[in-house]
ZAZASE-888224 format. One record per residue (C-alpha): residue number from 1; x, y, z; residue in three letters. Coordinates in pm, 1 decimal. Layout:
% residues N
ATOM    nr          u          v          w   rest
ATOM   NUM          X          Y          Z    ALA
...
//
This chain:
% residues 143
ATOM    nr          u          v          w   rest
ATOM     1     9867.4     7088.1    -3041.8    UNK
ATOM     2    10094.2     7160.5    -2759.9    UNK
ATOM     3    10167.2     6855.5    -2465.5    UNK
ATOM     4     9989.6     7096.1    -2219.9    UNK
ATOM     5     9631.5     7089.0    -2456.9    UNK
ATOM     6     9704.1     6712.1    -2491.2    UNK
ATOM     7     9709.9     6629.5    -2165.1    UNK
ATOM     8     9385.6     6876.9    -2089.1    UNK
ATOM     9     9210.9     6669.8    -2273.4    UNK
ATOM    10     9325.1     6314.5    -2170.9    UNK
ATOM    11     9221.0     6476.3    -1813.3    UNK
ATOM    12     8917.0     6521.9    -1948.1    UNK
ATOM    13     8832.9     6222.8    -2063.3    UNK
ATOM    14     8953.3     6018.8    -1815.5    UNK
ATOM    15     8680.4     6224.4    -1565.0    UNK
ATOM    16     8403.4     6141.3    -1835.3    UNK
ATOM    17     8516.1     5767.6    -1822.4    UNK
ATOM    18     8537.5     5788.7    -1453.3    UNK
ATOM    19     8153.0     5909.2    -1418.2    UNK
ATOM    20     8031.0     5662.4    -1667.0    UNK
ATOM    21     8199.0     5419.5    -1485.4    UNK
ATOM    22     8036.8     5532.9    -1128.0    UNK
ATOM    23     7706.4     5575.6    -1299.4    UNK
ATOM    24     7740.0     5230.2    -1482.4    UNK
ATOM    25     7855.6     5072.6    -1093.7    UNK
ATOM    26     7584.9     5267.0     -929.8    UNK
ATOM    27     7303.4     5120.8    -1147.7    UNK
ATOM    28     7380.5     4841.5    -1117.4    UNK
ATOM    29     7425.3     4807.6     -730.0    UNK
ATOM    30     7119.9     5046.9     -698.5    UNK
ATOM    31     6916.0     5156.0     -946.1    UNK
ATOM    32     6775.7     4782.1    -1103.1    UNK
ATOM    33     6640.0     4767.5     -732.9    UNK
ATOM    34     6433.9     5070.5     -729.7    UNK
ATOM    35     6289.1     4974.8    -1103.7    UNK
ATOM    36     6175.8     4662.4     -949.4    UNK
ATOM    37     6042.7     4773.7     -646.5    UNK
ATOM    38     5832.2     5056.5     -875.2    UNK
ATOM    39     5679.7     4766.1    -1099.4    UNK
ATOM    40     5614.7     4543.6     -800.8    UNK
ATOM    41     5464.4     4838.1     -655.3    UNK
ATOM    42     5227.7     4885.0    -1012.9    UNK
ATOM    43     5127.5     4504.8     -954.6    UNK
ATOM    44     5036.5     4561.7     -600.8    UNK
ATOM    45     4826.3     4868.0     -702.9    UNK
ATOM    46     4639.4     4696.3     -951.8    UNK
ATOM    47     4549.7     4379.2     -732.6    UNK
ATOM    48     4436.4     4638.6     -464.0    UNK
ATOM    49     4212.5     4799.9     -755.7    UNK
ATOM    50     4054.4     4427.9     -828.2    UNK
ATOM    51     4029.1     4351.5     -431.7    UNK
ATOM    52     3784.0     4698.9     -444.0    UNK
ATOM    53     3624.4     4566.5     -746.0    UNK
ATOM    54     3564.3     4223.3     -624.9    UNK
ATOM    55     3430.1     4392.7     -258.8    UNK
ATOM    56     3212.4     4634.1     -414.8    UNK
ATOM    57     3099.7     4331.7     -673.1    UNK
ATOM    58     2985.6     4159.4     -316.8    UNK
ATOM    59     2860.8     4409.9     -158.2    UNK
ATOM    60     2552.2     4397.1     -485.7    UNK
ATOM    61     2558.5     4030.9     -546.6    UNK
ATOM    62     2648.9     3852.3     -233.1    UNK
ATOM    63     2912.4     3658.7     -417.8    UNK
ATOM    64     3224.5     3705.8     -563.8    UNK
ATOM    65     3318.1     3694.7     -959.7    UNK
ATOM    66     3535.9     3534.4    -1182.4    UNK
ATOM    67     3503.1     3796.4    -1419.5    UNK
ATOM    68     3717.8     4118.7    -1449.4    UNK
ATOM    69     3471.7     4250.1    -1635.8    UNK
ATOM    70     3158.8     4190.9    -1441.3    UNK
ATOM    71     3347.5     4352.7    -1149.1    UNK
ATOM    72     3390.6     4669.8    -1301.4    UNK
ATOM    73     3800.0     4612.3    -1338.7    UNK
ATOM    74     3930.1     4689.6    -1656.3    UNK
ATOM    75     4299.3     4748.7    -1707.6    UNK
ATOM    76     4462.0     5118.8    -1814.4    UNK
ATOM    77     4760.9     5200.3    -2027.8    UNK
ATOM    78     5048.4     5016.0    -2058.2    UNK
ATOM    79     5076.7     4767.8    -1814.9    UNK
ATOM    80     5351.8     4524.2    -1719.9    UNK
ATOM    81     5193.4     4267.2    -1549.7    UNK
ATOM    82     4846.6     4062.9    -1561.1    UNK
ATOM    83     4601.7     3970.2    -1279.0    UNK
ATOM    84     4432.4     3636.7    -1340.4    UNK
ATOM    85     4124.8     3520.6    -1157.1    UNK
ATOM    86     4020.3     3192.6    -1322.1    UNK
ATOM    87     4318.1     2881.7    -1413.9    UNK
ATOM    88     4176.9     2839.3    -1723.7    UNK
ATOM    89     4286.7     3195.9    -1853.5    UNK
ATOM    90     4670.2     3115.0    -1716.7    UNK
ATOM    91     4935.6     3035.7    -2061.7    UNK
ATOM    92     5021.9     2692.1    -1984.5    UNK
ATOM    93     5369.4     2762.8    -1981.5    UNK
ATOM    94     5290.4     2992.1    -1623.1    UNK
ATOM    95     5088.8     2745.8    -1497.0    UNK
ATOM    96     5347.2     2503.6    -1486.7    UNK
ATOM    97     5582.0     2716.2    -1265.6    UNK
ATOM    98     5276.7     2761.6    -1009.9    UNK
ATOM    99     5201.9     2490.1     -715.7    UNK
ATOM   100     4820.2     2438.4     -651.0    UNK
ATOM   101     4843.8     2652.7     -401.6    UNK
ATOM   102     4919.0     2946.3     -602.0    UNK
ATOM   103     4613.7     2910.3     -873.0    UNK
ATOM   104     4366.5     3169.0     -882.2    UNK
ATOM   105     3990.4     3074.9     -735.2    UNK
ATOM   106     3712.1     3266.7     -675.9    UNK
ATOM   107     3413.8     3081.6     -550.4    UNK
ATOM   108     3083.9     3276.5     -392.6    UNK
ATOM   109     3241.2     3348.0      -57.8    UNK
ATOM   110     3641.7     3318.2      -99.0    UNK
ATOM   111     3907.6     3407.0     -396.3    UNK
ATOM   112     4253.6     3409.0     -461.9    UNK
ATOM   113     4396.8     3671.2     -716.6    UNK
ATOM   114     4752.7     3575.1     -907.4    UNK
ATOM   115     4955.6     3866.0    -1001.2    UNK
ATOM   116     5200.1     3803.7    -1299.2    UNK
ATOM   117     5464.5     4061.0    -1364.1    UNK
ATOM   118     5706.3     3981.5    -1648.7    UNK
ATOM   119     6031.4     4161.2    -1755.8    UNK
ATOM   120     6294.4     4057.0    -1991.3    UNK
ATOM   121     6480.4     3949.2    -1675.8    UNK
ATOM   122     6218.2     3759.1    -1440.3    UNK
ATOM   123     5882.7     3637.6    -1406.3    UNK
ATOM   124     5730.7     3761.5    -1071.2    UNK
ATOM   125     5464.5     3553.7     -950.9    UNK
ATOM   126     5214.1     3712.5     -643.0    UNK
ATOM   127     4901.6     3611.7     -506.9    UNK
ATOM   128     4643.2     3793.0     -283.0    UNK
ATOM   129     4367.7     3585.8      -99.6    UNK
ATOM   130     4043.8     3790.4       52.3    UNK
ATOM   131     4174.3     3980.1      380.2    UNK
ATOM   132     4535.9     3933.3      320.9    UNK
ATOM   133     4800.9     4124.2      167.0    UNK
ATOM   134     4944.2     4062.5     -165.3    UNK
ATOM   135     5317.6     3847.4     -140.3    UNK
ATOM   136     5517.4     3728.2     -387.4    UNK
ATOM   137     5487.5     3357.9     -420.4    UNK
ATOM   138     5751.7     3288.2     -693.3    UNK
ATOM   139     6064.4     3429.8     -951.9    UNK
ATOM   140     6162.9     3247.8    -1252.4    UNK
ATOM   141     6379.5     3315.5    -1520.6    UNK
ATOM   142     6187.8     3331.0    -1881.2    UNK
ATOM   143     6203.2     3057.9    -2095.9    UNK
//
């Protein structure tokens, strides 16, 4: 190979390395953000789907439910996060990050949903009490 080839091709490479770098830098910086936002968005979704369910449950019985089920809320695909409505169905180890506050209730004229989104990073917790808006009441690192 002549110097002029050689040096083509550390030119080369160093632009590869320099994108991978920029790509690697932007990710980081950026891109982690806008996966999290997407999969809080997901959780807000689904506690919007089980404030419907939970109105439309009302709207029949004059009372509110406990029950995903009875509500007509069942979960589809592949989900990243879980929407309890009852403190008995919480893993202890969740419960124990949560203040009182933050349990889930649903008695006949009042409920509080908990949102739980998990990653390998963070647990997410949010909550959504009839007539407000879902907000995030707690991050923890997993155990």
């Amino acid at each position: 190979m002549t110097s002029k080839t050689n040096k083509q091709i550390a030119t080369t490479i160093g632009v590869f390395g320099l994108a991978i770098f920029i790509a690697i830098l932007w990710w980081n910086l950026y891109g982690v953000k806008y996966v999290e936002k997407a999969k809080e968005s997901e959780l807000r979704t689904i506690m919007a789907s089980v404030v419907t369910a939970e109105r439309a449950y009302f709207e029949e019985y004059k009372k509110f439910s406990s029950d995903l089920k009875a509500i007509g809320y069942s979960a589809e695909g592949n989900l990243r996060s879980t929407i309890y409505l009852k403190p008995e169905d919480i893993p202890v180890g969740l419960r124990e990050e949560l203040s009182e506050s933050d349990i889930p209730f649903v008695r006949d004229d009042d409920y509080q949903i908990l949102g739980v989104l998990k990653d390998n990073h963070r647990i997410s917790f949010w909550t959504q009490r009839k007539g407000d808006e879902p907000k995030k009441v707690k991050s923890v690192q997993p155990h």
